[in-house]
MDAnalysis code that builds the backbone (N, CA, C; Angstrom):
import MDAnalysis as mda
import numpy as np

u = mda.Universe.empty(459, n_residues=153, atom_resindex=np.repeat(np.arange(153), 3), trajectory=True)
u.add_TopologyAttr("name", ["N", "CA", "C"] * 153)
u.add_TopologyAttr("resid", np.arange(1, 154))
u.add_TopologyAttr("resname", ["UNK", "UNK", "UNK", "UNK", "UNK", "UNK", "UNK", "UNK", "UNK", "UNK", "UNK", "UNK", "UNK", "UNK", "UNK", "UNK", "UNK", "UNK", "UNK", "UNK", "UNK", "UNK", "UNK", "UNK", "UNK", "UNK", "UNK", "UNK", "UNK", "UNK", "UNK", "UNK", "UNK", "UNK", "UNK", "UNK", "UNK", "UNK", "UNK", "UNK", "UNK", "UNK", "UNK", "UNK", "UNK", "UNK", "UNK", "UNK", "UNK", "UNK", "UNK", "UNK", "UNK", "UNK", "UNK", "UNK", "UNK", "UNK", "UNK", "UNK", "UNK", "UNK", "UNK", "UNK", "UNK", "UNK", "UNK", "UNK", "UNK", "UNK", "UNK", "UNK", "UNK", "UNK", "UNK", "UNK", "UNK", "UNK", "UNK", "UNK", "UNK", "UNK", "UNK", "UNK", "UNK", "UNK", "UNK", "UNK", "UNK", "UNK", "UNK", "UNK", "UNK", "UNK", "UNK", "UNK", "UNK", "UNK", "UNK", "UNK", "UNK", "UNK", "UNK", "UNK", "UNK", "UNK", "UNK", "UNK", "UNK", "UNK", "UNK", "UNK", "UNK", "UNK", "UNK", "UNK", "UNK", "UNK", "UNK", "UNK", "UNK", "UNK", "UNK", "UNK", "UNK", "UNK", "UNK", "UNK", "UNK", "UNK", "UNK", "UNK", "UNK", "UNK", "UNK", "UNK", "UNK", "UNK", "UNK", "UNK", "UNK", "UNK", "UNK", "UNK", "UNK", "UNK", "UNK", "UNK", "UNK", "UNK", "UNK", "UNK", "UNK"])
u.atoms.positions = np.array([
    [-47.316, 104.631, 19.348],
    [-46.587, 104.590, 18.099],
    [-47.538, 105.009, 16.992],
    [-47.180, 105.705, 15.763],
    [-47.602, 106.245, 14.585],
    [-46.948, 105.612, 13.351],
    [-47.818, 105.589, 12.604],
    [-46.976, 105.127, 11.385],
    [-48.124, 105.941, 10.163],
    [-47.187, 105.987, 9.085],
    [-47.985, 106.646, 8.518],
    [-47.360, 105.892, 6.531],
    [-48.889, 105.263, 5.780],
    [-48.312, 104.942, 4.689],
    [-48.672, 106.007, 3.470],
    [-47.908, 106.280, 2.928],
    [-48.052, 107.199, 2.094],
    [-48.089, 106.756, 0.570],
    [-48.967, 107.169, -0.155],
    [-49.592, 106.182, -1.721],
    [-48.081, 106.827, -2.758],
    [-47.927, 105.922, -3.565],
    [-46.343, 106.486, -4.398],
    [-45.059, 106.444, -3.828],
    [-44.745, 106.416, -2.491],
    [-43.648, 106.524, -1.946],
    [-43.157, 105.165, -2.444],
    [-41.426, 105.309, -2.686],
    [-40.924, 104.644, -2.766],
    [-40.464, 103.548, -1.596],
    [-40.599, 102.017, -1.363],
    [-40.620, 101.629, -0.155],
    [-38.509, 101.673, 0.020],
    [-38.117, 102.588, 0.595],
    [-36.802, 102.661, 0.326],
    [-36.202, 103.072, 2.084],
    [-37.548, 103.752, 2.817],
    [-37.211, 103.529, 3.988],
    [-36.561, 102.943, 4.993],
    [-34.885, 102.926, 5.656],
    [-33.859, 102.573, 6.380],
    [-33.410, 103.632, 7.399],
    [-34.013, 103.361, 8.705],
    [-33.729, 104.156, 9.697],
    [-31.862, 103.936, 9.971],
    [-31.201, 104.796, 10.224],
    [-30.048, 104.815, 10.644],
    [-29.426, 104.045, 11.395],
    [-29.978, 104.003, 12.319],
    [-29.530, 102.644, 13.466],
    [-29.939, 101.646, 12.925],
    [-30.660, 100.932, 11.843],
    [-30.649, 99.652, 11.098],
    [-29.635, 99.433, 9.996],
    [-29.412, 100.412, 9.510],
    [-28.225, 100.942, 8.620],
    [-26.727, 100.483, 9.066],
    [-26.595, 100.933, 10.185],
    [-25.553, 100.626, 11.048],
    [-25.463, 98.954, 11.377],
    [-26.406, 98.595, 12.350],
    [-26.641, 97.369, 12.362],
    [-26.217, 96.459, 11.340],
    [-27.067, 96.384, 10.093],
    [-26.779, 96.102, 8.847],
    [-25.202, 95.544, 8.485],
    [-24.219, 97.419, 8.847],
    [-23.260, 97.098, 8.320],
    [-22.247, 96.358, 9.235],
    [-22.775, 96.445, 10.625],
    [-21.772, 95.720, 11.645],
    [-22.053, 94.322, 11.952],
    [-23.295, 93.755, 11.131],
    [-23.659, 92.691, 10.955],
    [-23.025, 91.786, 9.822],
    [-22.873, 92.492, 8.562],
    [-21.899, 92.248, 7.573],
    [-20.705, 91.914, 7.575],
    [-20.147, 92.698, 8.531],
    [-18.769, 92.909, 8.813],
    [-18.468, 91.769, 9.924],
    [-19.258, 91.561, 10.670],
    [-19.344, 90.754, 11.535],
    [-19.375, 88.739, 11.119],
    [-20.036, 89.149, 10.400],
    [-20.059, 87.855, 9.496],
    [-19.081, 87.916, 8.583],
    [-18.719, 88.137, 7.811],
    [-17.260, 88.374, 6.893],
    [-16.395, 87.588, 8.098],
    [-16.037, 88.240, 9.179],
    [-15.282, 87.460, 10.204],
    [-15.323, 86.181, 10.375],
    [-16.308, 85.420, 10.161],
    [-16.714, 84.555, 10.914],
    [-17.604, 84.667, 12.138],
    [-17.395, 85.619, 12.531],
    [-18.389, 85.532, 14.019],
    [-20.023, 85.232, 13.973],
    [-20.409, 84.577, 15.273],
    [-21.871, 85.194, 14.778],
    [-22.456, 85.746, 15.481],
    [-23.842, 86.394, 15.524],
    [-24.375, 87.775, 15.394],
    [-26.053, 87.458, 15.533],
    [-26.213, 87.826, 16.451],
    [-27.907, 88.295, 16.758],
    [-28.266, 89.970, 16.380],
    [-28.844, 89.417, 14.826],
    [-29.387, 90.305, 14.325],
    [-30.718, 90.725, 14.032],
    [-31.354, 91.669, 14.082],
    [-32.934, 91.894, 14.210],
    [-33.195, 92.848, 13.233],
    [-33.800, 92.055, 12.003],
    [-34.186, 93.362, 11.160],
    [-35.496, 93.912, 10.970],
    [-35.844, 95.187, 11.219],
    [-37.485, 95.425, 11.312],
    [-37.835, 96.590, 10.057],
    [-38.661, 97.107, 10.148],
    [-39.198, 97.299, 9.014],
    [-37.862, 98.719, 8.176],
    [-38.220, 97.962, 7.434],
    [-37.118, 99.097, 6.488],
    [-38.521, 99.982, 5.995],
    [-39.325, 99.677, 5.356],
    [-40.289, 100.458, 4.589],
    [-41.039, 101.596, 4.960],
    [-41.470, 101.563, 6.429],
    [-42.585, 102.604, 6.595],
    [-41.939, 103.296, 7.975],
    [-41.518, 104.790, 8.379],
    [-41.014, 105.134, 9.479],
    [-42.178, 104.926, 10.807],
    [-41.304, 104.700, 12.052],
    [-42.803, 104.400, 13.201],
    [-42.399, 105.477, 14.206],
    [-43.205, 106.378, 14.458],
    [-42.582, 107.355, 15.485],
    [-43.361, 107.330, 16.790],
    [-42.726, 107.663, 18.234],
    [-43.625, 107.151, 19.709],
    [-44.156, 108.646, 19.392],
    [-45.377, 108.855, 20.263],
    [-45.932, 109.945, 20.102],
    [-46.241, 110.278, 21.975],
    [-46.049, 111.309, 22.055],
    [-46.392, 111.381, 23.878],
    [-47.289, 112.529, 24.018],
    [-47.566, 112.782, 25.108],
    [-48.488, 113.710, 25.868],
    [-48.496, 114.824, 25.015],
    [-49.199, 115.696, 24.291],
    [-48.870, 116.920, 24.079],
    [-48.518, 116.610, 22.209],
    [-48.098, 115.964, 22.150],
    [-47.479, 115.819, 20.678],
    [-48.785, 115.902, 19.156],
    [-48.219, 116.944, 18.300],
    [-49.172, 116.920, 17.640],
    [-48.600, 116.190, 15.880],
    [-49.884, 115.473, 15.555],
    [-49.313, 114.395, 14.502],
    [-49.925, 115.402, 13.336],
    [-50.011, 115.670, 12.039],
    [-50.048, 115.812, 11.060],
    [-49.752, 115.155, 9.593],
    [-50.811, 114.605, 9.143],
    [-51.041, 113.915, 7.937],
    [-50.872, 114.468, 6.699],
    [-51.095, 113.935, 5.453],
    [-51.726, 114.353, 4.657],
    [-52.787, 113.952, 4.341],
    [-54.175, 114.693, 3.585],
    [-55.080, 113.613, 3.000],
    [-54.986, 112.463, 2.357],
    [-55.607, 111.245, 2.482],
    [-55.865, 110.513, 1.934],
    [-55.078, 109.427, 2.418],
    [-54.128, 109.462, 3.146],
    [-52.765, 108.281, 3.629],
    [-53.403, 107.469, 4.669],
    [-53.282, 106.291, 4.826],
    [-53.607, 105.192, 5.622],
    [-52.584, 105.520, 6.695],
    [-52.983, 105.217, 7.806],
    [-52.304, 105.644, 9.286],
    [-52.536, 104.502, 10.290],
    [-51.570, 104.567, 11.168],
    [-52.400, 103.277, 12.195],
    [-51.666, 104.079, 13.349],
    [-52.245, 103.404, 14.731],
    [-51.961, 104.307, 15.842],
    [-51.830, 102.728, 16.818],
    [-50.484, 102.786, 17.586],
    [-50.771, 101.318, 18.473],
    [-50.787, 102.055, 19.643],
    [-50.936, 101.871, 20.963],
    [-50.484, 102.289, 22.503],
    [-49.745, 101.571, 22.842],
    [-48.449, 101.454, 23.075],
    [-47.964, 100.211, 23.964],
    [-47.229, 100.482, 25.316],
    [-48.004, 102.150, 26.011],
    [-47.553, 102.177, 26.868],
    [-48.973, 102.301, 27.810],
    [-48.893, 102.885, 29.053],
    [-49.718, 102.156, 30.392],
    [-50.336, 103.142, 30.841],
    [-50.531, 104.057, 29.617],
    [-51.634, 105.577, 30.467],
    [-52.475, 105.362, 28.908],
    [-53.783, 105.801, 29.369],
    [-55.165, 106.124, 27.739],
    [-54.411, 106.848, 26.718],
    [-54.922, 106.747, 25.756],
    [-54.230, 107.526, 24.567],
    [-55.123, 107.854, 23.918],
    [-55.200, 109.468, 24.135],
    [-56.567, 110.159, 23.440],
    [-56.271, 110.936, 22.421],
    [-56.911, 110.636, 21.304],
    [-57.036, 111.499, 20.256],
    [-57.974, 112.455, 19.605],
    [-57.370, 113.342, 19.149],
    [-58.597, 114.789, 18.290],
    [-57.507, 114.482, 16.653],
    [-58.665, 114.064, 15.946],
    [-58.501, 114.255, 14.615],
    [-59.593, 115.108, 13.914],
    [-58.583, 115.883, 13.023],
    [-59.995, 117.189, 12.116],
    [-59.854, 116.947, 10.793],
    [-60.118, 117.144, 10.441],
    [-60.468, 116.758, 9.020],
    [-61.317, 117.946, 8.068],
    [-60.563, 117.937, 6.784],
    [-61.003, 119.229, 5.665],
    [-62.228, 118.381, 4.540],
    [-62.984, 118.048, 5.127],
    [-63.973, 117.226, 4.045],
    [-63.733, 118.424, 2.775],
    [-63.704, 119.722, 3.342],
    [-63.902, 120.513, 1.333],
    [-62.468, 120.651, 0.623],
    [-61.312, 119.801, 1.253],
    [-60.156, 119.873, 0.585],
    [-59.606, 118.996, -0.433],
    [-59.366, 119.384, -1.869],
    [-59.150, 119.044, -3.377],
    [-59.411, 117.586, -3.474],
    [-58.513, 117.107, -2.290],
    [-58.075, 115.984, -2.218],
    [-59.647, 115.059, -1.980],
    [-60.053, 115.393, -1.491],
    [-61.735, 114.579, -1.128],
    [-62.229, 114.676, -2.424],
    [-62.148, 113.101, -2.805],
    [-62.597, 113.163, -4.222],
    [-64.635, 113.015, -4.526],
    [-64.269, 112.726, -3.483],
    [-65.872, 112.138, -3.495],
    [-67.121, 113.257, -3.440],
    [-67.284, 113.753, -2.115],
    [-68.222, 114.404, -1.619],
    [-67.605, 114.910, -0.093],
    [-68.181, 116.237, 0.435],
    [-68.361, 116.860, 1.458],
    [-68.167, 115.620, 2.714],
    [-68.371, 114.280, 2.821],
    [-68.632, 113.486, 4.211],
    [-67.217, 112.544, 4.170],
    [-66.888, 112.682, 5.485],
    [-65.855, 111.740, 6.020],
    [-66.402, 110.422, 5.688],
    [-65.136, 109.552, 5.300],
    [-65.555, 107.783, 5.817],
    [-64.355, 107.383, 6.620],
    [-64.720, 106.636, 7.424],
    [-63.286, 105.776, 8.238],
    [-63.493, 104.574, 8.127],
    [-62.399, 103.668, 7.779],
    [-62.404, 102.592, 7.831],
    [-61.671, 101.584, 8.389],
    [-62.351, 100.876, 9.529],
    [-61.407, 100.355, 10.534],
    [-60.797, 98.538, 10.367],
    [-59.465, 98.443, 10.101],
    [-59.062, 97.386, 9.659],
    [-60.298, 96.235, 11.172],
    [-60.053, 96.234, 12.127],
    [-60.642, 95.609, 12.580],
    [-62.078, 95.573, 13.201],
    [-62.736, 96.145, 12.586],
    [-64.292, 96.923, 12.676],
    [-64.086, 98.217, 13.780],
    [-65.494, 98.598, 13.836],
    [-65.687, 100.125, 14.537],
    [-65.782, 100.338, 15.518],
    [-64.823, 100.288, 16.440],
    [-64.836, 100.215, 17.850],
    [-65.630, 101.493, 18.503],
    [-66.113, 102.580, 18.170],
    [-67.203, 102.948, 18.329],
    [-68.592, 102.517, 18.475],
    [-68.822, 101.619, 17.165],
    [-70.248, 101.450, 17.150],
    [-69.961, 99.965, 18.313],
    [-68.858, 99.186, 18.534],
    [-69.033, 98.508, 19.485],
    [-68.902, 98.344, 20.869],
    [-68.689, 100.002, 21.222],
    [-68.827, 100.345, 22.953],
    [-69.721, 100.660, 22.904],
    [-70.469, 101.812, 21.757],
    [-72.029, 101.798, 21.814],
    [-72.741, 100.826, 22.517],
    [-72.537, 99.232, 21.553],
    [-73.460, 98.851, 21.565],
    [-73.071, 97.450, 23.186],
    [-71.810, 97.822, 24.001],
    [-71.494, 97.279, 25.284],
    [-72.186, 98.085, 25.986],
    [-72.541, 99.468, 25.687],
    [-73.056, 100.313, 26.835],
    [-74.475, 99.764, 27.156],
    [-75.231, 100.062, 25.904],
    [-77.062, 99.410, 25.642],
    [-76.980, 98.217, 26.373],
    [-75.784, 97.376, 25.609],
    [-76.398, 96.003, 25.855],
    [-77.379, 95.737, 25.705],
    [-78.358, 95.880, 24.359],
    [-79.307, 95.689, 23.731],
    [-78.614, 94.887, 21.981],
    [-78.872, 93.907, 21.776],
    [-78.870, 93.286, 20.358],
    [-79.566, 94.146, 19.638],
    [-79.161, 94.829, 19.003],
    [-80.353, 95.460, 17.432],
    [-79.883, 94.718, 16.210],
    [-81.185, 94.331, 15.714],
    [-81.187, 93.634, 14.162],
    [-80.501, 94.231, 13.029],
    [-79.369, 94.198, 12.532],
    [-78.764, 94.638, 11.737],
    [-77.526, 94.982, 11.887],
    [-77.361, 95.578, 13.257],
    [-76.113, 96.031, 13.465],
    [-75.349, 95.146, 13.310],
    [-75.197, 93.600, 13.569],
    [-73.452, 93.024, 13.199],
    [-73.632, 93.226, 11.926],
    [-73.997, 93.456, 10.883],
    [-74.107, 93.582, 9.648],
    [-73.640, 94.568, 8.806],
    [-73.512, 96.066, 9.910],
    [-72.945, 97.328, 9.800],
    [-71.786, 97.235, 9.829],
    [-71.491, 96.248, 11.598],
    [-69.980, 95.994, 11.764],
    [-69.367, 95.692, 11.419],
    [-69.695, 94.706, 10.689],
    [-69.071, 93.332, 9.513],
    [-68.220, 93.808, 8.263],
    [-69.353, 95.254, 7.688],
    [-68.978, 96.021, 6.747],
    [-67.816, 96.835, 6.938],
    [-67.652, 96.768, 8.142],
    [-66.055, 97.756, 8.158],
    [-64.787, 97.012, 8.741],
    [-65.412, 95.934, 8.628],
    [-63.961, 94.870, 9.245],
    [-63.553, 94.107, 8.102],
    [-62.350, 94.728, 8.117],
    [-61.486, 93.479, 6.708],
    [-61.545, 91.891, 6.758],
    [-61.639, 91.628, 8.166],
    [-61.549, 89.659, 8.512],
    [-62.962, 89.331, 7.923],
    [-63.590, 90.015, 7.830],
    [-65.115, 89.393, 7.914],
    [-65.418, 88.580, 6.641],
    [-64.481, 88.813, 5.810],
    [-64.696, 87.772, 4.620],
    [-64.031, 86.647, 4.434],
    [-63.122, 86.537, 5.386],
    [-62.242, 85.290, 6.092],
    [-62.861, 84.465, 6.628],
    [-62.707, 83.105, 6.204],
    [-63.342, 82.174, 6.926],
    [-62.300, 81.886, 8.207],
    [-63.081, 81.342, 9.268],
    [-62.516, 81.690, 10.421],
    [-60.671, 80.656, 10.701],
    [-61.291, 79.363, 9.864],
    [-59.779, 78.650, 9.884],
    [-58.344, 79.357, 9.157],
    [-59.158, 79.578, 8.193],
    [-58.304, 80.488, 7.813],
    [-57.051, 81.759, 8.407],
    [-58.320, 82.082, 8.893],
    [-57.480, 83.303, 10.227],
    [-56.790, 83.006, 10.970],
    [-56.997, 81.934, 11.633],
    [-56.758, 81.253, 12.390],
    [-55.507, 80.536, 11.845],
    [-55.069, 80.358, 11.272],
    [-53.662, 79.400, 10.361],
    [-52.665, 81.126, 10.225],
    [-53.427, 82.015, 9.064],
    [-52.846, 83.104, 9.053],
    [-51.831, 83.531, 10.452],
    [-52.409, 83.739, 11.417],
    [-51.966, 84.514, 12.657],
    [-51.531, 83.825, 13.864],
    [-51.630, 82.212, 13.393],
    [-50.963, 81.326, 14.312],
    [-51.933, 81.563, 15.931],
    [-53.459, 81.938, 16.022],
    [-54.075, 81.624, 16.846],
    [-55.265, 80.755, 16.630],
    [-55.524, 80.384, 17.706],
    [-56.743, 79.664, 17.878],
    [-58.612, 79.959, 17.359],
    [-58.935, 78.882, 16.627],
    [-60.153, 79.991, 16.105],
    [-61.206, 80.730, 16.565],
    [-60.937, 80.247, 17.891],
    [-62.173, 81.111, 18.606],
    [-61.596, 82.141, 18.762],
    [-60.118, 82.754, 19.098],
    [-59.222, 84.301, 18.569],
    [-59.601, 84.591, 17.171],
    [-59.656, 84.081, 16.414],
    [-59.829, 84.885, 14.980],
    [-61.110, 84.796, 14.855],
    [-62.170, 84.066, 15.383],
    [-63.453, 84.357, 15.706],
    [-64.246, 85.523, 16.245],
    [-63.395, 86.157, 17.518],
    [-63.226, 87.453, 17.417],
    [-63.081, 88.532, 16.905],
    [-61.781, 88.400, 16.129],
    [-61.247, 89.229, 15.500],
    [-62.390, 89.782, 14.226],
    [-62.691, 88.829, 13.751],
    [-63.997, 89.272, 12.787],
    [-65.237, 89.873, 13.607],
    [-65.091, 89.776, 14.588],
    [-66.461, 90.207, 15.322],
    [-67.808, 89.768, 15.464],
    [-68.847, 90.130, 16.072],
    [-69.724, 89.652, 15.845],
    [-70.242, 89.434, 14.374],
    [-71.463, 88.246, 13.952],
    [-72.010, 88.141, 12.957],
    [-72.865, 88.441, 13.366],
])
């Protein structure tokens, strides 16, 4: 699955078949009857992506990518560091809501501790400024799960 948030958009997003739902849910209730209804995100579209399929962004939009099916899911992303939109400078940054799963197969492969690195990691994980009960209340798991989730210190 893909999703893609786009900065300015209006959150006005209603896929068709929720639309429908919606109104046979309405209608349904008006009756009296009742009705197992499931409403999911109106705001941001989520599209499955398969073998072969090519995704296209724009700069600058926050994206997330889930797998929830039972083969690897490999990606090639390119990127125009000299395009308008790069406000900064010539160099990519990525920033991973749950730290850098790169620098942490790296560092499963070594299996060597280096001094500093949870410190790198830390820097790109949003939980890491969460105290761990916290997280832990948030997401309705246990704190040694949201203990994780922040990653190593």
């Amino acid at each position: 699955m893909h999703g893609t948030i786009i900065p300015g958009c209006p959150e006005t997003y209603q896929s068709t078949q929720q639309s429908e739902q919606q109104q046979q849910f309405q209608s349904e209730h008006e009756q009296g009857q009742q009705s197992r209804y499931r409403q999911g995100d109106q705001h941001q579209k989520v599209r499955r992506v398969r073998q072969g399929d090519i995704v296209a962004t724009p700069a600058g939009v926050a994206k997330w990518v889930y797998n929830d099916g039972d083969t690897p899911l490999v990606m090639v992303s390119l990127f125009d560091t000299s395009n308008n939109e790069n406000q900064l400078d010539n160099n990519r940054r990525s920033f991973y809501l749950g730290g850098n799963p790169q620098q942490q197969r790296e560092r499963q492969q070594r299996d060597i501790p280096i001094q500093g690195f949870e410190q790198d990691n830390s820097s790109n994980n949003i939980f890491s400024g969460f105290d761990d009960q916290m997280l832990a209340e948030a997401f309705g798991v246990s704190r040694d799960i949201a203990r994780k989730v922040k990653g190593p210190k």
